[in-house]
MMTF fields as JSON, N, C-alpha, C and O atoms, coordinates in Angstrom:
{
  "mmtfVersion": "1.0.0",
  "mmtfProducer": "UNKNOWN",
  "numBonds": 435,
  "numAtoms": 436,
  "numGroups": 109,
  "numChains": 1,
  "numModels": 1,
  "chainsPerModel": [1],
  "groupsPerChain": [109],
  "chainIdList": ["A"],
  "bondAtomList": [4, 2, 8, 6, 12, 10, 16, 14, 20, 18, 24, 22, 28, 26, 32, 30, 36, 34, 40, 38, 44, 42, 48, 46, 52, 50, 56, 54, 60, 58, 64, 62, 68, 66, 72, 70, 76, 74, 80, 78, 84, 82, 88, 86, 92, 90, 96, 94, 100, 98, 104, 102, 108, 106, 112, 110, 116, 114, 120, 118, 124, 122, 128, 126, 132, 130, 136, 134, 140, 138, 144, 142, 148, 146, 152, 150, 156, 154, 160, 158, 164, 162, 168, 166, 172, 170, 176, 174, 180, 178, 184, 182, 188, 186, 192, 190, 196, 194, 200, 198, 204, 202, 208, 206, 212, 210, 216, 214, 220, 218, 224, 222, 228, 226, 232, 230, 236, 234, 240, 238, 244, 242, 248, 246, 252, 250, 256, 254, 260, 258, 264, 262, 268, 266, 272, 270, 276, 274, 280, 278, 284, 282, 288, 286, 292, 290, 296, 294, 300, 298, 304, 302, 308, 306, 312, 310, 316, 314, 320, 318, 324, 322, 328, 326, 332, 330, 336, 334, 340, 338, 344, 342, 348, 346, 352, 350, 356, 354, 360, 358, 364, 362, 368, 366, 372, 370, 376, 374, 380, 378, 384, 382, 388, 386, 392, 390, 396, 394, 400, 398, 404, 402, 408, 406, 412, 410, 416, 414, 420, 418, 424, 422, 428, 426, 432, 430],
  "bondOrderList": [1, 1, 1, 1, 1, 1, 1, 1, 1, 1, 1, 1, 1, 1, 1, 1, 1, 1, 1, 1, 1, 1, 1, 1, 1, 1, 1, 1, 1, 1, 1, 1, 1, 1, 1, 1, 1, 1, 1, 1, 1, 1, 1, 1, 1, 1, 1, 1, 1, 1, 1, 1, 1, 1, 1, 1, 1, 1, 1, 1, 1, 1, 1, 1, 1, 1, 1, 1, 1, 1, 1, 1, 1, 1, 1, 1, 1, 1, 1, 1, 1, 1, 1, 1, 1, 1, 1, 1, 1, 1, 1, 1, 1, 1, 1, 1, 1, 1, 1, 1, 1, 1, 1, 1, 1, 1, 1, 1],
  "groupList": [{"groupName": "UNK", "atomNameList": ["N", "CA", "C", "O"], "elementList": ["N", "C", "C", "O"], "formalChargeList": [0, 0, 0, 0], "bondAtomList": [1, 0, 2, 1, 3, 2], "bondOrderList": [1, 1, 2], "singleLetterCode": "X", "chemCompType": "L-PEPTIDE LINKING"}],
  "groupTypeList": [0, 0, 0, 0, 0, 0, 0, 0, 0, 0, 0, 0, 0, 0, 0, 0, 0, 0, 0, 0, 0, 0, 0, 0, 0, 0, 0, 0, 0, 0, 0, 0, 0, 0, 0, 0, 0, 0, 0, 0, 0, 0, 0, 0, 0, 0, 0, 0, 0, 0, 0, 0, 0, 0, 0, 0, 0, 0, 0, 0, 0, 0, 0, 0, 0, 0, 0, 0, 0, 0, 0, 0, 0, 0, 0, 0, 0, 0, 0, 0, 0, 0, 0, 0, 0, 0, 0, 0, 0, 0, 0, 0, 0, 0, 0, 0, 0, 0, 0, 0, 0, 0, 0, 0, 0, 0, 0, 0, 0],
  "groupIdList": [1, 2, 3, 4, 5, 6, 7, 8, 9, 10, 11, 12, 13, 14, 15, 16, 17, 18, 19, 20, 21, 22, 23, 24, 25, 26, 27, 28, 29, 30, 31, 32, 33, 34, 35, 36, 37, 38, 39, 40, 41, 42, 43, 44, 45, 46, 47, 48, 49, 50, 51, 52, 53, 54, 55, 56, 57, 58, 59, 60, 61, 62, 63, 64, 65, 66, 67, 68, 69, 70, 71, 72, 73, 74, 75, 76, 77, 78, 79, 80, 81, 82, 83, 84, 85, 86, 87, 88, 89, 90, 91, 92, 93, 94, 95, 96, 97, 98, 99, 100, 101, 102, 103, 104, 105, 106, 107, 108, 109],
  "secStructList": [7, 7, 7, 1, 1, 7, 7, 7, 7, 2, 2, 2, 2, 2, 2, 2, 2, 2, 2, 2, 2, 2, 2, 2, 6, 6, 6, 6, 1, 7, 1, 1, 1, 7, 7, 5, 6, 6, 6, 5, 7, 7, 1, 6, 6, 7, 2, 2, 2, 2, 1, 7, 2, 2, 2, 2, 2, 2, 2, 2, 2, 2, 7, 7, 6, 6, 1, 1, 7, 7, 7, 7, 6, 6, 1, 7, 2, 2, 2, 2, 2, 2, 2, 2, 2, 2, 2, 2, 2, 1, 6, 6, 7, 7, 7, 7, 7, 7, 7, 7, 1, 2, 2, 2, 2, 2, 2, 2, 7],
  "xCoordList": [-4.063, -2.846, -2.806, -3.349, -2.166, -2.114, -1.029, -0.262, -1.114, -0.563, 0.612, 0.112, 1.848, 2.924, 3.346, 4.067, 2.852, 3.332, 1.616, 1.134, 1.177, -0.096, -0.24, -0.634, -0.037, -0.307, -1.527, -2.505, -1.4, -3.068, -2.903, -2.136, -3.948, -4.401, -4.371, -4.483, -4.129, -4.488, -6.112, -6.4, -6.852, -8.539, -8.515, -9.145, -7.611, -8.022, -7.24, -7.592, -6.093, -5.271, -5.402, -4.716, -6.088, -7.139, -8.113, -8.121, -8.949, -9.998, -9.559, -10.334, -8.634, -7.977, -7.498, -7.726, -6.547, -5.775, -7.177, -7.21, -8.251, -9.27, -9.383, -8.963, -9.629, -10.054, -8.934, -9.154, -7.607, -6.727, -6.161, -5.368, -6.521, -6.332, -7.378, -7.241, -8.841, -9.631, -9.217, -10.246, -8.504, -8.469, -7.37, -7.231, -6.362, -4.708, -4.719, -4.346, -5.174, -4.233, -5.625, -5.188, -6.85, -7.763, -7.738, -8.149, -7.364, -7.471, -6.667, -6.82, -5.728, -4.485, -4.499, -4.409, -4.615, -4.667, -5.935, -5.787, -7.11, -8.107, -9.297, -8.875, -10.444, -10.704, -10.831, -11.286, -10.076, -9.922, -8.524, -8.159, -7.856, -6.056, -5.628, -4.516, -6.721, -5.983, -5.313, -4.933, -5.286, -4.541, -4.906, -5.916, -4.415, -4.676, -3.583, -2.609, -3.718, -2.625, -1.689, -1.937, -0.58, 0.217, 0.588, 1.591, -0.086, -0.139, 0.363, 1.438, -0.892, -0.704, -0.59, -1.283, 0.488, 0.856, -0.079, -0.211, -0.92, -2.136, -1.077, 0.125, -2.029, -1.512, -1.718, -0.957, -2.745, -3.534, -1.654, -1.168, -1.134, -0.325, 1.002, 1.809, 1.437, 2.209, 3.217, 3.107, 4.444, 5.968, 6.102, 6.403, 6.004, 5.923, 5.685, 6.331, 4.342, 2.851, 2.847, 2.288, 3.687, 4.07, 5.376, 5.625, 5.996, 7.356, 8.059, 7.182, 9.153, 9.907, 8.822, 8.256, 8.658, 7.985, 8.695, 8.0, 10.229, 11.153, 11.247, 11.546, 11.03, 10.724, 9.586, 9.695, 8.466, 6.999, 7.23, 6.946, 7.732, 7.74, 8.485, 7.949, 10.002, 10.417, 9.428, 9.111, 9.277, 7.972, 7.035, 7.165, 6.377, 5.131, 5.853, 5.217, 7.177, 7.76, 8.161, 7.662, 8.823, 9.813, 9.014, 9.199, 7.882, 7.433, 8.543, 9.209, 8.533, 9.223, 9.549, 8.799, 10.75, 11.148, 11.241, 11.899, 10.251, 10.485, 8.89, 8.491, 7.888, 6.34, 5.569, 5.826, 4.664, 3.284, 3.648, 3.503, 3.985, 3.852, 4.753, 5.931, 3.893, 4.028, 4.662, 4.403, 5.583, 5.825, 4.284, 3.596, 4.21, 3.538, 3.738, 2.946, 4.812, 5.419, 4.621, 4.656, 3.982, 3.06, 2.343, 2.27, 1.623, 0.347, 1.533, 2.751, 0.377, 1.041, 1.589, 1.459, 2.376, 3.134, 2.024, 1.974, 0.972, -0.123, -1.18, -1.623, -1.291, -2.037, -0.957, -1.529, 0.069, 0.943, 1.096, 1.371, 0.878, 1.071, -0.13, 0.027, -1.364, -2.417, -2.72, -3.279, -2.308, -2.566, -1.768, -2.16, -0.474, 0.33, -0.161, -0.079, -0.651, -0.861, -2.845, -3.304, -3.421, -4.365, -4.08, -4.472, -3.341, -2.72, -2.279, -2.704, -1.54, -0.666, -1.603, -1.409, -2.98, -3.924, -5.252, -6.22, -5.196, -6.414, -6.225, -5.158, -7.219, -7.273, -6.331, -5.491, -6.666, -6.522, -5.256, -5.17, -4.034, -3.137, -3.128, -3.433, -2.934, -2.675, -1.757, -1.572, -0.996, 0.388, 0.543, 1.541, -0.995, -1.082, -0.666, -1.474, 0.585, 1.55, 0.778, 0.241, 0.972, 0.488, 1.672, 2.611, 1.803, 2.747, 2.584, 1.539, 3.568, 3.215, 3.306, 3.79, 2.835, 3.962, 4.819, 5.512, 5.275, 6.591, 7.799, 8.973, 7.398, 8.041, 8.003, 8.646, 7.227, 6.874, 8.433, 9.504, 8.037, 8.765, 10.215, 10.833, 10.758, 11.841, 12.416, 13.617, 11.712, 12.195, 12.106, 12.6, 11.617, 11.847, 13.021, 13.382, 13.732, 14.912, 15.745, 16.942],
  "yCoordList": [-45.51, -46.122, -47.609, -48.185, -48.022, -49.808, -49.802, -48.861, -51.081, -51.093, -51.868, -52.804, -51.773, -52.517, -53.804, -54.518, -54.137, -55.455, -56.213, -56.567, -56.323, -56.96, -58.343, -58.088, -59.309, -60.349, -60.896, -61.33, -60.843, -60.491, -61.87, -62.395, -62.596, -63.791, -63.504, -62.38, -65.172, -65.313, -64.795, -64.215, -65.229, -64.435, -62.779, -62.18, -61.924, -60.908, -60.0, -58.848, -60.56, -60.188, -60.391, -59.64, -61.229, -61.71, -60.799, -60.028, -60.482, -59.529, -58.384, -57.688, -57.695, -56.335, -56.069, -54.994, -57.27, -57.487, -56.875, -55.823, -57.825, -57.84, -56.18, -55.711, -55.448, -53.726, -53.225, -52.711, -53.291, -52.759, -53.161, -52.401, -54.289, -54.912, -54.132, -53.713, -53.926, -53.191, -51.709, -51.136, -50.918, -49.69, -49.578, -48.546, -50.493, -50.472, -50.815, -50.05, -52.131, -53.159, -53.84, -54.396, -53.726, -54.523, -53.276, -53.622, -52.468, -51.261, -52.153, -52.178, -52.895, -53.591, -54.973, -55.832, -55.239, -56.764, -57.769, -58.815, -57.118, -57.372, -58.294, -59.032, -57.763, -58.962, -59.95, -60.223, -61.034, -62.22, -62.115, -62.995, -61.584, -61.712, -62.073, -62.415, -61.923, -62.762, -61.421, -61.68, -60.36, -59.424, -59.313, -59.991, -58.576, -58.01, -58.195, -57.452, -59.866, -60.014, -59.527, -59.314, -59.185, -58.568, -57.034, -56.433, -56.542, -55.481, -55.705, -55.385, -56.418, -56.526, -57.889, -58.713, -58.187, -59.907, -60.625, -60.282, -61.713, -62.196, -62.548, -62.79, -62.491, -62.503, -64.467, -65.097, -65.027, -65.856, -67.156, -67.18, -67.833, -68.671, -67.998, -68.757, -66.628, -66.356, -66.051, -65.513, -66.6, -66.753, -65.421, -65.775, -64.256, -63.06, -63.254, -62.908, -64.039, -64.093, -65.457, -65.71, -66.465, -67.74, -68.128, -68.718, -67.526, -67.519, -67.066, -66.828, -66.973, -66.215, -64.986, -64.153, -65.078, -63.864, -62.349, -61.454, -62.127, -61.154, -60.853, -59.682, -61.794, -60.918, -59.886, -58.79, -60.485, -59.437, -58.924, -57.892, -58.382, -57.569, -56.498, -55.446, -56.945, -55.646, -54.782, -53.666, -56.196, -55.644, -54.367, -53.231, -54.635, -54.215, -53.097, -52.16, -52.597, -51.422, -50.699, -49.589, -51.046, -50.929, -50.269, -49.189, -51.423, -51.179, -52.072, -52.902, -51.632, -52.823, -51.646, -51.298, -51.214, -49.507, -50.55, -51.59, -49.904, -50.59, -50.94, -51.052, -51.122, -51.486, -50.317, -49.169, -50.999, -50.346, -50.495, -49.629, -51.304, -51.397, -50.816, -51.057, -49.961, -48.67, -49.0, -50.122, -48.288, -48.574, -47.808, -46.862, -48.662, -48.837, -48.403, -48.768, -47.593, -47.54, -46.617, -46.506, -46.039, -44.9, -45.687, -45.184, -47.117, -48.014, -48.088, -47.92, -48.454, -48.817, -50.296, -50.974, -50.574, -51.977, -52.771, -53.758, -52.48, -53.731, -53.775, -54.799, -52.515, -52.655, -53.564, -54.351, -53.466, -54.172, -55.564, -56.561, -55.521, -57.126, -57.993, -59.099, -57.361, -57.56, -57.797, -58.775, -56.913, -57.007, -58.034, -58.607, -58.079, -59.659, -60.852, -61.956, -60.636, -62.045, -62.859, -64.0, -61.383, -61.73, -62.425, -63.561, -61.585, -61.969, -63.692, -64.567, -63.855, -65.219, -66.448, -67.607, -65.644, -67.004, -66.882, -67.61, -65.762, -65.573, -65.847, -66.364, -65.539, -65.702, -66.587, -66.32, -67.68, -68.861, -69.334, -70.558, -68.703, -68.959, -69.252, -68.234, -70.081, -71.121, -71.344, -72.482, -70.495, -70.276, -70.666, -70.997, -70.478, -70.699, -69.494, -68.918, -68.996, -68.244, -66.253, -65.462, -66.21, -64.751, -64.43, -65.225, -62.538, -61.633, -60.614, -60.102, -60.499, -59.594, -58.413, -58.225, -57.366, -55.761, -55.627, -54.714, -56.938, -56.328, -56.855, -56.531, -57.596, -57.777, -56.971, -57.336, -55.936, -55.357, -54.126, -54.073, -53.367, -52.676, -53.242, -52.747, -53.847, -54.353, -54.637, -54.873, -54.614, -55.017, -53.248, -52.93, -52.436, -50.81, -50.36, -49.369, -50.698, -50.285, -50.386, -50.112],
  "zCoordList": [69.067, 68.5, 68.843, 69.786, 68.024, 67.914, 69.27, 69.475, 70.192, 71.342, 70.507, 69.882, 70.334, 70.016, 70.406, 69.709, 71.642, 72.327, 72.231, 73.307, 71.557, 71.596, 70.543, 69.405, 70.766, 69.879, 69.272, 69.88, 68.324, 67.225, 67.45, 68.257, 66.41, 66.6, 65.147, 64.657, 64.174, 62.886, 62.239, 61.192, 63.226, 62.547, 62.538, 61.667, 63.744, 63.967, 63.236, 62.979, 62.875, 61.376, 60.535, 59.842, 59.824, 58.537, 58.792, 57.833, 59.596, 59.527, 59.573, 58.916, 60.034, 59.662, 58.536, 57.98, 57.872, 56.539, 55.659, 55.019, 55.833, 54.396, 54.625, 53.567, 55.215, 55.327, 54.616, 53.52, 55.103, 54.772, 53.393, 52.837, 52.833, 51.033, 50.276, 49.126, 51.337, 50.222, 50.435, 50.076, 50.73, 50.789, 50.156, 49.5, 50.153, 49.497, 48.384, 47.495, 48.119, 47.328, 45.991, 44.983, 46.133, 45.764, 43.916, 42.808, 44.151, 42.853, 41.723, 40.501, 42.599, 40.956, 41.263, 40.387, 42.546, 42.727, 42.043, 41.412, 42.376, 42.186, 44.221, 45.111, 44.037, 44.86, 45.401, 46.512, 43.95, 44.4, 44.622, 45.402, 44.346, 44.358, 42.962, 42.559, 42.338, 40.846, 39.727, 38.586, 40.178, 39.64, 38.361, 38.171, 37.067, 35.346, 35.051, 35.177, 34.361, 33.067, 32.57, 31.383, 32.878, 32.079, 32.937, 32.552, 33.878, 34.455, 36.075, 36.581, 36.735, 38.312, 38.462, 37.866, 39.446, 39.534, 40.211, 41.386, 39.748, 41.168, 42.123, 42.011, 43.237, 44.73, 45.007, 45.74, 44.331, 44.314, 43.953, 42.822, 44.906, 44.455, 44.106, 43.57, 44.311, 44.25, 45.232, 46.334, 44.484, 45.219, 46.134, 47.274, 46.051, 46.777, 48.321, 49.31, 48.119, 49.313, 50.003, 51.07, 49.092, 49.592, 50.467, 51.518, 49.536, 49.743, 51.419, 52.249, 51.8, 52.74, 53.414, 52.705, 55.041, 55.143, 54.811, 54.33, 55.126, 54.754, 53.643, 53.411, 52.503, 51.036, 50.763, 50.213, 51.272, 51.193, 51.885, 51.278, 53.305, 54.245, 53.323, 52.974, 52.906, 52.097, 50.732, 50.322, 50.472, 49.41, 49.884, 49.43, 50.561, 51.255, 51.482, 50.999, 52.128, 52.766, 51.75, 51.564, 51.183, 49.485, 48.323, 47.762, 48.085, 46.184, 45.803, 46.423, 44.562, 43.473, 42.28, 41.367, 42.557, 41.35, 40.204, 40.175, 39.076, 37.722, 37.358, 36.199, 38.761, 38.333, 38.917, 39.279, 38.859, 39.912, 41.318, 42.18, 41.428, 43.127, 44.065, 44.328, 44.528, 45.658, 46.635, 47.07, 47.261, 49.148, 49.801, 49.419, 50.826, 51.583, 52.963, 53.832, 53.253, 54.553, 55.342, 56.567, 54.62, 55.184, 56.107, 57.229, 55.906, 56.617, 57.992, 58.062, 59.057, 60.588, 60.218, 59.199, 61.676, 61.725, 61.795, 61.062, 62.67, 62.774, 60.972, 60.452, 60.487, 59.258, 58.082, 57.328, 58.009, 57.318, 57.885, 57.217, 59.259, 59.65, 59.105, 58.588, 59.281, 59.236, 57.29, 56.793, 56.729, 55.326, 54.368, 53.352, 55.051, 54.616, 55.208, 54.671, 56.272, 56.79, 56.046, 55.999, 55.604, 55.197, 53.717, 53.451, 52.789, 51.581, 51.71, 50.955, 52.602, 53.366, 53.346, 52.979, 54.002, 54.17, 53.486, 53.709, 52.521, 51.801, 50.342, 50.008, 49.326, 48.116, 47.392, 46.533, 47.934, 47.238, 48.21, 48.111, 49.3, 49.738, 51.238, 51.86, 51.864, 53.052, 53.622, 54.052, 53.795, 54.731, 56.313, 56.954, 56.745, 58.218, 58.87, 59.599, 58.693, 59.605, 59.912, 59.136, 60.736, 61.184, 61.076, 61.116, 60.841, 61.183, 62.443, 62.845, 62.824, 64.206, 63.736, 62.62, 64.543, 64.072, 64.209, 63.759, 65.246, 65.491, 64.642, 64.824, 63.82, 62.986, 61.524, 60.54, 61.563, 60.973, 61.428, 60.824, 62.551, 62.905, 62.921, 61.978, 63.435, 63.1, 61.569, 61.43, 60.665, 59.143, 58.68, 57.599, 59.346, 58.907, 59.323, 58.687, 60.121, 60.795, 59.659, 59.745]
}
C-alpha cells in the first residue's frame, strides 16, 4: 500500500502518472494527449489540465455525466495524484505543480 504521508517528487509522479494514463486514460485521450475530434477532449492545452488543480481533481473523481468520461475513484490517492500531475506537466502542458495524495484524499471527502 501507498504510504499516505510520503511526498512524491515531480519526476516520481510523472513517472507513475505515464503507467497509470496508459492503463486509464490513453484508450480516448490518445498518447499524445491530443484526444478524437469531436469525441475525446485533447488533454494537450486544455483548460481542465491547466486550469485550477480542484477542477480536475473533481474531474478525475466525478466523470463528467453527459460524456465519456468515467469516474475514476476506483484508482488510489497516489495513482490519481500521480496521473494528474503527469497530465499537468506532460503532453504538451507545463504547469510545474505536483499533486500530493493527500490532496487527493481530502477532495473525496
Amino acid at each position: 500500500a501507498d504510504d499516505p504521508n510520503k511526498t512524491w517528487t515531480l519526476e516520481d509522479l510523472k513517472a507513475r502518472g505515464a503507467k497509470t494514463y496508459a492503463a486509464n486514460c490513453v484508450a480516448c485521450h490518445l498518447a499524445n494527449g491530443q484526444g478524437v475530434k469531436g469525441a475525446f477532449p485533447a488533454l494537450d492545452g486544455s483548460k481542465s489540465v491547466t486550469g485550477p488543480k480542484a477542477a480536475q481533481i473533481a474531474l478525475e473523481l466525478k466523470g463528467k455525466p453527459g460524456t465519456a468520461m468515467a469516474a475514476f475513484e476506483r484508482l488510489s490517492d497516489a495513482e490519481l495524484a500521480a496521473v494528474i500531475t503527469y497530465t499537468r506537466n506532460s503532453l504538451g502542458n507545463k504547469t510545474g505543480e505536483a499533486l500530493q495524495p493527500s490532496e487527493i484524499k481530502s477532495a473525496r471527502r
